[in-house]
C-alpha positions in Angstrom: 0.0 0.0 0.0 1.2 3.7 -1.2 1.2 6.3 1.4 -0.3 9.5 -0.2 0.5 13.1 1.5 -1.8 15.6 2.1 -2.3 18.1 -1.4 -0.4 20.9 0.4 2.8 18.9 1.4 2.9 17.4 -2.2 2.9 21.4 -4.2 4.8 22.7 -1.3 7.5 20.4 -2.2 7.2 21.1 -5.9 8.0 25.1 -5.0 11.0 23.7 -3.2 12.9 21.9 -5.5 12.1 24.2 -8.6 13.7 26.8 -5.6 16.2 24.8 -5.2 17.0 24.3 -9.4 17.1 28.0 -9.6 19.4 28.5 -7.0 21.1 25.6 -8.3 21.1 27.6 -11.8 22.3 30.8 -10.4 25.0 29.4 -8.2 26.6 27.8 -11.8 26.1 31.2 -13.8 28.4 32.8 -10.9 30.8 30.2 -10.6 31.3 30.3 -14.5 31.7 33.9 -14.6 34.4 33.9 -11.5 36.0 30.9 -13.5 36.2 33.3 -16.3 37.9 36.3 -14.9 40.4 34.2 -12.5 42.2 32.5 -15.7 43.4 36.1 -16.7 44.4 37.9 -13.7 48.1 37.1 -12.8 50.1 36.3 -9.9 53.4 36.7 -8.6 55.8 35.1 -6.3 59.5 35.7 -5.5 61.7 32.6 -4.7 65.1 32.9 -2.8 64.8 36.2 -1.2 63.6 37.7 -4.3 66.5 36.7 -6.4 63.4 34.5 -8.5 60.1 36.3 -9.7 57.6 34.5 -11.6 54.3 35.3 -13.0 52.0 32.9 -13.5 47.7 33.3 -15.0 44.8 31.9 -13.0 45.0 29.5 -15.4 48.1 28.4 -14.2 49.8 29.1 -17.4 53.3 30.7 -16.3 53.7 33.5 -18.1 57.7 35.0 -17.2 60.5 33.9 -14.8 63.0 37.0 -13.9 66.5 35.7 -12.4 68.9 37.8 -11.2 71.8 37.1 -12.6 73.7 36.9 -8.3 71.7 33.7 -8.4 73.0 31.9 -11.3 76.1 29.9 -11.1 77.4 27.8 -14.2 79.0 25.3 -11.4 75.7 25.0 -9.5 72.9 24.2 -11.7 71.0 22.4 -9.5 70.5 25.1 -6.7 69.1 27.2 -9.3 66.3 24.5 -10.7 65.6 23.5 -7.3 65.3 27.5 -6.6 62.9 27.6 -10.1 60.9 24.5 -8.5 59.9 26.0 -5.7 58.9 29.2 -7.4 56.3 27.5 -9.6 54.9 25.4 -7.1 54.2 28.7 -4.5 53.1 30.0 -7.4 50.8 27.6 -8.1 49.5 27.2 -4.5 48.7 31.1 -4.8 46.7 30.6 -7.6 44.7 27.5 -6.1 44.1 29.9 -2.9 42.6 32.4 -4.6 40.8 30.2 -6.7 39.3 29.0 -3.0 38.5 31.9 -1.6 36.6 33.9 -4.5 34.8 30.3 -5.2 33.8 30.1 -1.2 31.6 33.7 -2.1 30.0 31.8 -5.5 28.9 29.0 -2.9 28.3 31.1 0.0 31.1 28.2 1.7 29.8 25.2 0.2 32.2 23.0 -0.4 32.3 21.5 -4.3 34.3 18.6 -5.2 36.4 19.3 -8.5 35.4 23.3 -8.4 38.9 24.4 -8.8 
C-alpha cells in the first residue's frame, strides 16, 4: 500500500525543489563567470629572497620567470632548478588559494568537489 501526503505537502515540495534548481542555476552562472575572470588575472611570487620572480595566469599558465643574474652559477645548476621549482609550485599554491576563496563567495562556503 502507497502512502499518499496531504495536497499541500505534495505542491509545497514542488515550490522547493524548482527553488532549489534556480538557486542551483544561479550558483553555476556565478561560478562560471568567477572561472572566467580568475584565468586572466596574474600572480606573482619571489623565490630565494627575491633573487626569482615569476608570474603565473589563473589559469596556471606561467607567463615569465625573472632571475637575477647573483643567483645563477654555471658550477651550480641544480640550486638554481631546485630554486625555479619552488617558485612555480608557491606560485601555483597562490593561484589555487585564490581560486578557494573567490569560489567560497560563488557557494556562500559550500564546499564542491572538483570546483577548482
Amino acid at each position: 500500500m502507497k502512502a499518499r501526503l496531504p495536497k499541500e505537502y505534495q505542491t509545497r515540495g514542488a515550490g522547493n525543489m524548482n527553488d532549489m534548481l534556480r538557486q542551483a542555476q544561479v550558483m553555476q552562472d556565478s561560478i562560471k563567470k568567477i572561472q572566467d575572470e580568475l584565468k586572466d588575472v596574474e600572480y606573482t611570487v619571489e623565490a630565494a629572497g627575491g633573487m626569482v620572480e615569476l608570474t603565473m595566469t589563473g589559469a596556471k599558465v606561467l607567463k615569465t620567470i625573472k632571475i637575477s643574474p647573483d643567483i645563477v652559477d654555471k658550477d651550480n645548476i641544480e640550486d638554481l632548478e631546485d630554486i625555479i621549482t619552488v617558485g612555480v609550485n608557491a606560485a601555483i599554491t597562490k593561484v589555487e588559494q585564490e581560486a578557494e576563496k573567490e569560489m567560497e563567495k560563488a557557494t556562500g562556503g559550500i564546499n564542491i568537489p572538483g570546483l577548482v
